[in-house]
N, C-alpha and C positions, 0 to 999 in steps of 0.2 A: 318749259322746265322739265328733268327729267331728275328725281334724286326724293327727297324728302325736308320737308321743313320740321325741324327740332329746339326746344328751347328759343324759344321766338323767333328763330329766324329759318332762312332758306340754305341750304347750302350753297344754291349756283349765288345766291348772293354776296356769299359770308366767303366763299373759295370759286370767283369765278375760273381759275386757272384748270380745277380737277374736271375731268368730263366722264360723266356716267359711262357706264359699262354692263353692266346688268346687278340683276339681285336675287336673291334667296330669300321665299319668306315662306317654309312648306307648312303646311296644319301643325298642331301643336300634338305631340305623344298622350296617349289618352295609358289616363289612370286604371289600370284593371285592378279590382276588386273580385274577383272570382275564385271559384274552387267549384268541386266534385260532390255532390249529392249523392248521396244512396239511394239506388231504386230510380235516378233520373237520368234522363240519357243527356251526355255531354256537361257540360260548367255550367254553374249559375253565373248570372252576373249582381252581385251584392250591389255595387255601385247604383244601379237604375232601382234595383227594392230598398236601396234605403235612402239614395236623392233625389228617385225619377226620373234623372238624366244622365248622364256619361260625363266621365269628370277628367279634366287633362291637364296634363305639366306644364307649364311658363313653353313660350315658344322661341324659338330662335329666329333673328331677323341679319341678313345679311347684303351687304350693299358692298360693291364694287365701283373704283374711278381709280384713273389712271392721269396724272398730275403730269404739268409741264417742266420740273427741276431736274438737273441733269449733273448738277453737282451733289455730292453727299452735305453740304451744310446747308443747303438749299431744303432739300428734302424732308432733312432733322428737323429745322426749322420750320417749315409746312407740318412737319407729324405733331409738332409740339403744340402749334396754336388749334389745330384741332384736336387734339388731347385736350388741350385747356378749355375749349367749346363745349364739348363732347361728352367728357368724362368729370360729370361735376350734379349735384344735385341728386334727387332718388327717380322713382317711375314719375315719368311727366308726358303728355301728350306727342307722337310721333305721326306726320302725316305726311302719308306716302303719297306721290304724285297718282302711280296708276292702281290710289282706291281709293276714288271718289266719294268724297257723302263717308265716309268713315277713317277713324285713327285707333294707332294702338296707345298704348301704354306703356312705357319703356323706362330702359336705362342704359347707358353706352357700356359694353364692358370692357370693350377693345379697339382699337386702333392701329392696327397692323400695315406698316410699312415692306411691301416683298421684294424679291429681288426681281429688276427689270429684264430680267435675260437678254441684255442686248437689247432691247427693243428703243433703250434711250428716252423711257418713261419712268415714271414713278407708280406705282401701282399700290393702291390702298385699300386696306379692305379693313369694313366699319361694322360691327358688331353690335346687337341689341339684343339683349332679355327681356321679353316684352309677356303682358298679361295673355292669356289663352285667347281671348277672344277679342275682334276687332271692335270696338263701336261706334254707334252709328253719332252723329257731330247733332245733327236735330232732333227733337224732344218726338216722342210719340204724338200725333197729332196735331202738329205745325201746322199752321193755315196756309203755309206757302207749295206749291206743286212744286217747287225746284227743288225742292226737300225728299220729294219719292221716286222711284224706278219701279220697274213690273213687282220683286220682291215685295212691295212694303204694301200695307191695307192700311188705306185712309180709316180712323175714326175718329170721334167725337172726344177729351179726354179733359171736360168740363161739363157738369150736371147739375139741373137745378133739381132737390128734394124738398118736396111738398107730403110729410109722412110717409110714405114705405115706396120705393124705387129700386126696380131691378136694374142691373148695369151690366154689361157682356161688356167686355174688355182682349181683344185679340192680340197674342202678343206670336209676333212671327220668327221671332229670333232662334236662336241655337241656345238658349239657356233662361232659366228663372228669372225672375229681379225681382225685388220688391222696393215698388214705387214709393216716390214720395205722394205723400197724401194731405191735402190743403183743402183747411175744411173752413167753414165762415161760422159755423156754430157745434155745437156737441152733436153726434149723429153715432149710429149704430153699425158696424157693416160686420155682415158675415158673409164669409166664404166655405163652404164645406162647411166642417161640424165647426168651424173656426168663427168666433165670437169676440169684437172688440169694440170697447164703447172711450169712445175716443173726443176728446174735446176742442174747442176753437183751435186752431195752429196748423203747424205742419209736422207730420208725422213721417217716419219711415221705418216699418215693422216685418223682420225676418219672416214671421211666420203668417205673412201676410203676403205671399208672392204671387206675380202672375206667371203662371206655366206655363211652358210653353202651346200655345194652341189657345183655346178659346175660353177665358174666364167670366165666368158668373156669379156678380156679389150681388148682395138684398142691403140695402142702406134705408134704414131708419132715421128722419130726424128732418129739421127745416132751415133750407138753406143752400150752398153750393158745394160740392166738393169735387178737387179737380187731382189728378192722380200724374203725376210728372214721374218721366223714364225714357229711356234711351237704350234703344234694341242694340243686343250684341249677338254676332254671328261667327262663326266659325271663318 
């Protein structure tokens, strides 16, 4: 298959007549936050001092196929039932044939039927707004190896605490997350000057993210707590 599967289904499925053609799906427009300091050479960048990372615009996703309809009610007809596929619901999971192990998030914006120039095709071009970053379909720490490529670092992301346990947490992606957090009893965890005494259940706290790169929490308390997330990359 070559195309994307959207809203439950496939498209070589849903339109076997359309045949891929290629696509557009370039990095997403990064957010500049900068200006000129006095007495510094060149721009700050505000955005990394005030979220530690680099922050970007929704990205644009572009797919091409070219249709077997040779009459114009043919084609109208064909633009209309993928319109009606397509263009319905808010950001829902989008996955793209050639990016394995990962999908975006999207929404259809357009459906654009062009002119065949002679060619005796139908040519369609399928539009998506999709979230900045791809993510990854497997949870951090899957027990399964079909779940990893050279990018990903195997860890552990289940722990038993028997009073005070340090935990490193490596998160490899292009951006922060803060995990869910599943605790079996009341426990303590700090991160940085960061302090939350958090009880039986599941959690999921802003200010409680993993950075990119290598985290280090101290957890207090007796029991399990297992930290669920799903790396996104540029």
């Amino acid at each position: 298959m070559s195309g994307f599967r959207f809203n439950g289904e496939h498209i070589n499925d849903k339109f076997p007549n359309l045949k891929y053609v290629e696509r557009s799906t370039p990095p997403p427009e990064e957010v500049l936050i900068k200006d000129s300091v006095i007495g510094m050479q060149g721009d700050y960048d505000f955005a990394i001092a005030l979220f530690g990372e680099r922050l970007y615009e929704n990205r644009e996703l572009t797919y091409f196929f070219n249709g077997k309809e040779s009459d114009d009610n043919s084609k109208t007809f064909n633009k209309r039932l993928l319109e009606n596929w397509l263009l319905q619901g808010s950001y829902m999971p989008l996955y793209d044939d050639k990016e394995p192990m990962y999908y975006y998030m999207a929404r259809c914006v357009g459906v654009d039927l062009d002119n065949d120039d002679g060619i005796l095709k139908a040519p369609y071009t399928i539009t998506f707004d999709a979230y900045p970053f791809k993510i990854k379909e497997s949870i951090e720490g899957s027990p399964y190896w079909d779940d990893y490529d050279v990018s990903d670092y195997y860890q552990e992301n289940e722990f038993e605490v028997n009073g005070t346990t340090t935990i490193q947490m490596m998160n490899t992606g292009t951006k922060g997350i803060a995990p869910e957090i599943v605790l079996s009893s009341q426990m303590t965890i700090t991160k940085g000057n960061n302090q939350f005494i958090l009880s039986a259940g599941k959690h999921t706290i802003e200010d409680l993210r993993f950075e990119i790169g290598m985290n280090t929490l101290n957890v207090i308390g007796n029991g399990t707590v297992k930290f669920i997330w799903h790396k996104e990359v540029i």
